[in-house]
C-alpha positions in Angstrom: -71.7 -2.2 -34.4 -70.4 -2.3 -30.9 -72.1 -5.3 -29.7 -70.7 -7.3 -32.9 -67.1 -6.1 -32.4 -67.3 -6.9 -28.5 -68.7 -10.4 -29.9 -66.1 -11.2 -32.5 -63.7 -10.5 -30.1 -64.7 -13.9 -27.8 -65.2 -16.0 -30.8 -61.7 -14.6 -32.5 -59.3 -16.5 -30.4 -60.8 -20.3 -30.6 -61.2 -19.6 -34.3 -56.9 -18.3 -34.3 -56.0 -21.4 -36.0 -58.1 -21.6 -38.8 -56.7 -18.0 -39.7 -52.8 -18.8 -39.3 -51.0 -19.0 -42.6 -49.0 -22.5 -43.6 -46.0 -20.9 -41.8 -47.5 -21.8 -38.3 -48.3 -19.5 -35.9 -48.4 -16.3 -37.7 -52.0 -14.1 -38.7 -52.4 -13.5 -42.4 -53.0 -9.4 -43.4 -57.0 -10.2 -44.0 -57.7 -12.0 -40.5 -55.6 -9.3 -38.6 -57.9 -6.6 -40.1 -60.9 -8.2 -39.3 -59.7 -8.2 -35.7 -58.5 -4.2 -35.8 -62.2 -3.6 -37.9 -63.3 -0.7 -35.2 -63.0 2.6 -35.9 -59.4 3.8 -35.6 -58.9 6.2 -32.6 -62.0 3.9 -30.7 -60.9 3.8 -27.2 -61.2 -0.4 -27.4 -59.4 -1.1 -30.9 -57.3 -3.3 -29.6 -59.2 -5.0 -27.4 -62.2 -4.7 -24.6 -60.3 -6.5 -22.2 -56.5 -6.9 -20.8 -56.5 -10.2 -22.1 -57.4 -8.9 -25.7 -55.5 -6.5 -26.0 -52.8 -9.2 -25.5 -53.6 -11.6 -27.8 -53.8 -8.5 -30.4 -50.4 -7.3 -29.2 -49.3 -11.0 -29.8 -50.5 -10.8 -33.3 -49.1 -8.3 -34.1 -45.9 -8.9 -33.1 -45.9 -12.1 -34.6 -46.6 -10.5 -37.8 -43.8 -8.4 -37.5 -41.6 -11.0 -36.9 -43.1 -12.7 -40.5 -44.0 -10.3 -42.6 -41.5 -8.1 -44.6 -40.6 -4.8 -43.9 -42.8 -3.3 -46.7 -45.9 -5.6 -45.7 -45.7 -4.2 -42.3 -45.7 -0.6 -43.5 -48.4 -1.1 -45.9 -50.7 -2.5 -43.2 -49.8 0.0 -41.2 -50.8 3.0 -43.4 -53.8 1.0 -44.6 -55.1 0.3 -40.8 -53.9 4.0 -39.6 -51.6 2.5 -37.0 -48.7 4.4 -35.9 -45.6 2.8 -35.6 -44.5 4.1 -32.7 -48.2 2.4 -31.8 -47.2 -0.9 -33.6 -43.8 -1.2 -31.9 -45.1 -0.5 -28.4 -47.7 -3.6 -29.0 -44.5 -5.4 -29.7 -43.0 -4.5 -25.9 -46.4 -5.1 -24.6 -46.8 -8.9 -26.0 -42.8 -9.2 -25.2 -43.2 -8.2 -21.0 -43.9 -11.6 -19.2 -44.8 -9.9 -16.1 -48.4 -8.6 -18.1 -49.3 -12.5 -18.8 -49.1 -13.3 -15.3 -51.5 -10.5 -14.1 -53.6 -10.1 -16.9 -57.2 -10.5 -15.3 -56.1 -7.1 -13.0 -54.7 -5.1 -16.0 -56.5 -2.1 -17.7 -57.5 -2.9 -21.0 -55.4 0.2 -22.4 -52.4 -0.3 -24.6 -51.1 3.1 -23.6 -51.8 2.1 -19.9 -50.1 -1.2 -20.2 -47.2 0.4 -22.0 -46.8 2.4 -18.8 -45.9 -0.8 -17.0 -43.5 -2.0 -19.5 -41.0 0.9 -18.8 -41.3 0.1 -15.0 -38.5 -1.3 -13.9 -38.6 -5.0 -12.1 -38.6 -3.0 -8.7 -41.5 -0.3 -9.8 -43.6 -2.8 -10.8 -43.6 -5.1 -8.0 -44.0 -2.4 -5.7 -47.0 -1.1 -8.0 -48.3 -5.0 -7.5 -47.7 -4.6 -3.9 -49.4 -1.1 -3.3 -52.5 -2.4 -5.3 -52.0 0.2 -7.5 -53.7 -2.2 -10.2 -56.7 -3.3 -7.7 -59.6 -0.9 -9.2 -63.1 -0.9 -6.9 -66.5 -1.1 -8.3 -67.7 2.2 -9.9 -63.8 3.0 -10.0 -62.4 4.9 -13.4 -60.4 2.6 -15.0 -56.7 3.0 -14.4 -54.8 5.3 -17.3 -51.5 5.5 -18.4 -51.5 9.1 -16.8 -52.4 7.8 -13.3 -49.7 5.2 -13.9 -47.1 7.3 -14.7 -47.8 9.5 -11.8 -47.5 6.9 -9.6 -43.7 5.8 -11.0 -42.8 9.1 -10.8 -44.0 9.3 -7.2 -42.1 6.1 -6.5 -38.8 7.5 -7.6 -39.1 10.7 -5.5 -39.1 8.3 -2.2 -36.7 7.8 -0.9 -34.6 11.3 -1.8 -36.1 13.5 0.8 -37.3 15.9 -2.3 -41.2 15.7 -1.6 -41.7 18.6 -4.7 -39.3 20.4 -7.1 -39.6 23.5 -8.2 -38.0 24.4 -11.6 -36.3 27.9 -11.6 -34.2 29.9 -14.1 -32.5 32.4 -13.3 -31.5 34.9 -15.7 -28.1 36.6 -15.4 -27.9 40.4 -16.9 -24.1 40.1 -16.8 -21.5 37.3 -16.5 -19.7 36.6 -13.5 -16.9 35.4 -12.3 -16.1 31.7 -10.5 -15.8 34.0 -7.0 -19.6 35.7 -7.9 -21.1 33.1 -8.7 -20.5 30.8 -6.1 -21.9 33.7 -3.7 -24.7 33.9 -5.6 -25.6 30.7 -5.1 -24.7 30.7 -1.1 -27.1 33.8 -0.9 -30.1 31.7 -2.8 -29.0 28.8 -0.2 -29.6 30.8 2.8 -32.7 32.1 1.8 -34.2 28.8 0.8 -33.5 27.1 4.2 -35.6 29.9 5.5 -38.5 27.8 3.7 -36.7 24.2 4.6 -36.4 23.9 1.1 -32.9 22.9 -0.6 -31.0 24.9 -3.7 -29.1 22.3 -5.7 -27.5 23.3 -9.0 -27.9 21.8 -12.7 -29.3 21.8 -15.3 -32.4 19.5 -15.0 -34.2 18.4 -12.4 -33.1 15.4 -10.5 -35.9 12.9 -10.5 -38.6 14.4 -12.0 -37.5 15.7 -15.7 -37.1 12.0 -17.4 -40.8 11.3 -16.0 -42.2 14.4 -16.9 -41.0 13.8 -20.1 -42.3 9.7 -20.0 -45.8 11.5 -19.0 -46.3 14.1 -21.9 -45.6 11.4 -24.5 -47.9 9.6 -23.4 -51.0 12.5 -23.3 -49.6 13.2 -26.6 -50.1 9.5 -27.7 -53.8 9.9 -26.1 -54.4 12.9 -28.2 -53.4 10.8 -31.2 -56.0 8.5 -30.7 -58.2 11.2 -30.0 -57.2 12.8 -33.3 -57.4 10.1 -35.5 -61.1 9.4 -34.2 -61.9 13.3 -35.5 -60.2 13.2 -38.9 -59.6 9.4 -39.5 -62.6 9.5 -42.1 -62.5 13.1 -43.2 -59.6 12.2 -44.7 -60.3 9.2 -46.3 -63.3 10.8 -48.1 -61.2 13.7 -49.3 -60.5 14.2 -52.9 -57.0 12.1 -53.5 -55.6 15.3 -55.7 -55.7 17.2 -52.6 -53.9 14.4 -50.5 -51.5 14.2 -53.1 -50.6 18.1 -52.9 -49.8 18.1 -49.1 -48.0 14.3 -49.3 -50.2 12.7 -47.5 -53.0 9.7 -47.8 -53.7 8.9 -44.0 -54.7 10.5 -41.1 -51.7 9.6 -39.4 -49.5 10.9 -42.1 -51.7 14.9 -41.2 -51.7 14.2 -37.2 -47.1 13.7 -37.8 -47.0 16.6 -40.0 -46.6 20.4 -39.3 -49.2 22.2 -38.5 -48.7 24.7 -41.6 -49.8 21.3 -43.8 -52.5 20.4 -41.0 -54.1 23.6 -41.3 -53.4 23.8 -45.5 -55.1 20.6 -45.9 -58.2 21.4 -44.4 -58.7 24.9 -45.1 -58.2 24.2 -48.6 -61.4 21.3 -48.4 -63.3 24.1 -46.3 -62.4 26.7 -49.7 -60.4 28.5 -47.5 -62.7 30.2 -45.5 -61.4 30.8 -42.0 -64.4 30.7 -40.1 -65.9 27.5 -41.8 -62.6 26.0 -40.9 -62.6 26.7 -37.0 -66.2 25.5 -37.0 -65.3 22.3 -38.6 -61.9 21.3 -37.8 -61.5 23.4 -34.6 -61.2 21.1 -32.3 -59.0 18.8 -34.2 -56.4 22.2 -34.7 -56.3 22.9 -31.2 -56.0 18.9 -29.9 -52.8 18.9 -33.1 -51.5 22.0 -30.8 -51.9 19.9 -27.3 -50.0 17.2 -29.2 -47.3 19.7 -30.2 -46.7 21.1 -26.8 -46.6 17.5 -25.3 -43.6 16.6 -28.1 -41.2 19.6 -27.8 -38.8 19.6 -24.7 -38.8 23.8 -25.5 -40.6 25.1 -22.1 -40.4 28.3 -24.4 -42.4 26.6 -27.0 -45.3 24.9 -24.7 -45.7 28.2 -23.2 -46.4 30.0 -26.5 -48.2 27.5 -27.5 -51.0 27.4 -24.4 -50.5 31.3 -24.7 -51.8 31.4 -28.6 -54.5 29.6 -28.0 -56.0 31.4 -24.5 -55.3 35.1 -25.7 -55.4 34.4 -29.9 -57.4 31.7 -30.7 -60.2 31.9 -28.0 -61.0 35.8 -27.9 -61.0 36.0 -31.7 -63.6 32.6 -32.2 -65.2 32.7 -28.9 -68.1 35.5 -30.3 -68.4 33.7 -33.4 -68.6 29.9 -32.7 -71.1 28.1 -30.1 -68.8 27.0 -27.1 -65.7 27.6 -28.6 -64.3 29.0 -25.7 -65.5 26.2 -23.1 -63.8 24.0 -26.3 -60.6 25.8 -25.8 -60.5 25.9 -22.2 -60.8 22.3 -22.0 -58.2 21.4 -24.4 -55.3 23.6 -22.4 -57.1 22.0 -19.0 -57.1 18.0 -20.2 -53.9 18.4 -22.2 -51.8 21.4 -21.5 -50.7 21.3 -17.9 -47.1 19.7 -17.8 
């Protein structure tokens, strides 16, 4: 199956103008699903190569300049493509500075999205550094290692070589005159360490990064999520799909969790265990993508916290290497 997608994807682009509609340059629904026909959530749906993933992303972008808005949505739903997914192929085909270097580029949407929001600046210095320049045997390079390097870049520069975000929790309010010794006190302590007490309410480089960073593990997990339930729910009865509003797996992976977990415990017949031992692992990775979308550091922490002292001691004695599954979930996806 592989070896025939990796093969159509050569012989797709010479054959492009015998699938364009009268219109010109734009792809009809039929040859643009033929060229999305691996599994959705595969880690090369879009393309094996930089260079594919480009042409797809120009495609598609030229089919959403075309098509209507109701075509687009229907194709959408029908190929399981997000369109946060969908409009972030749009940026990709629209950012010149890809074309010009795509033999170097990772063949990752997500990764390539990474270098879209870099500024003219980041991404010439990312050029320079050889931050795209991978050597043989070398992973390839991921949105995640991208992102760490922009937010490295943006720290230079400042002096601030790490942050530390603090709260501090007042028992009783205090007046101008207190507080402003309270904060001289926390100064004098913290040049003790040659660190620096600055107040606000976020952090200075870091938060907007951060932020960049965990949208795009959560977008990871989506792909990740789609390629455990993608089929699961096409194959489940259409009564049940219809009771919890949904008829695609991207429509379950957006919704709350109280419908995530409804929709399969009621094809499992409600049966709790049969329900962690079958769609486990897609709970907890809905959970990851949860804590990656909320800016609530209260939420993420309850989050991690149900699974590790919930979750895993409850399942752990009854399901096979549940607990190595949880671990690595909060590990891979829960860190930030």
């Amino acid at each position: 199956m592989y070896q025939f997608v990796n093969w159509y994807f050569l012989c797709a682009l010479p054959c492009y103008a015998a699938a364009i509609n009268a219109r010109g340059h734009v792809p009809t629904s039929v040859f643009l699903s033929e060229r999305l026909q691996v599994q959705a959530g595969a880690k090369d749906r879009f393309g094996a190569t930089a260079a594919e993933v480009l042409e797809t992303a120009a495609l598609i972008a030229a089919a959403d300049q075309d098509w209507d808005q109701a075509s687009v949505a229907a194709f959408q739903k029908e190929q399981d493509i997000h369109p946060k997914v969908w409009g972030k192929l749009i940026a990709i085909h629209k950012d010149q500075r890809l074309h010009r270097l795509k033999d170097k580029l990772p063949a990752s949407y997500t990764a390539l999205y990474a270098l879209v929001v870099m500024s003219d600046e980041e991404f010439s210095a990312a050029v320079a550094e050889g931050l795209l320049i991978r050597a043989k045997g070398q992973t390839p390079l991921s949105s995640r290692a991208i992102l760490d390097w922009t937010k490295a870049y943006r720290l230079k520069g400042t002096g601030i070589e790490q942050e530390i975000p603090l709260t501090l929790v007042l028992k009783q309010d205090l007046i101008d005159e207190q507080h402003q010794d309270l904060l001289q006190a926390l100064k004098r302590v913290a040049e003790q360490f040659g660190a620096e007490v600055r107040e606000g309410k976020r952090g200075l480089r870091q938060a907007e990064v951060k932020a960049e960073a965990r949208k795009a593990v959560a977008e990871e997990i989506e792909e990740a999520l789609i390629k455990e339930i993608a089929q699961v729910v096409v194959e489940a009865p259409e009564d049940l799909k219809s009771r919890f509003g949904i008829s695609s797996a991207g429509d379950l992976i957006g919704a709350p969790r109280g419908t995530f977990t409804g929709f399969f415990q009621n094809l499992v017949g409600k049966v709790k265990i049969e329900f962690w031992k079958q769609f486990g692992r897609a709970y907890l990775l809905k959970m990851a993508r949860d804590f990656n979308l909320t800016d609530s550091r209260t939420e993420r922490f309850q989050l991690k916290k149900r699974i590790l002292e919930d979750f895993q001691p409850t399942w752990s004695p009854e399901i096979c290497e549940f607990e190595e599954l949880c671990d690595e979930i909060v590990t891979t996806y829960m860190q930030k």
